[in-house]
Phi, psi and omega in degrees: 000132159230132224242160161238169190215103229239139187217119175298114178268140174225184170287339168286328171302289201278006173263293165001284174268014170268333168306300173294332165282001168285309189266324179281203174237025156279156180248348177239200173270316196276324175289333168277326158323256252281290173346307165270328104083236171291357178276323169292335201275301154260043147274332171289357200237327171322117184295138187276145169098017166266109211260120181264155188228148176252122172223158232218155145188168227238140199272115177274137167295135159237019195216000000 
């Protein structure tokens, strides 16, 4: 199934995601969506009172 999914671009939006495309290894605008996404699908799926831990790691710059 495919659905579209339409975002009014203003400037916080294209700072947003350029932010997120930045920090991550996506490469495209459609690919950092579908990402956060699956990230939402499962937070949303999580039982409440379900304890989450964020863990990080660390990127070398390279350019």
């Amino acid at each position: 199934m495919t659905r579209t999914l339409s975002v009014r671009k203003t400037p916080a939006i294209d700072a947003a995601l350029a932010e997120i495309i930045r920090v991550t290894d996506a490469e495209t605008a459609t690919e950092a969506v579908a990402r956060a996404l699956n990230l939402y699908t499962a937070w949303l799926k999580l039982k409440p009172g379900t304890t989450v831990v964020a863990t990080s790691h660390t990127r070398r710059k390279t350019t």
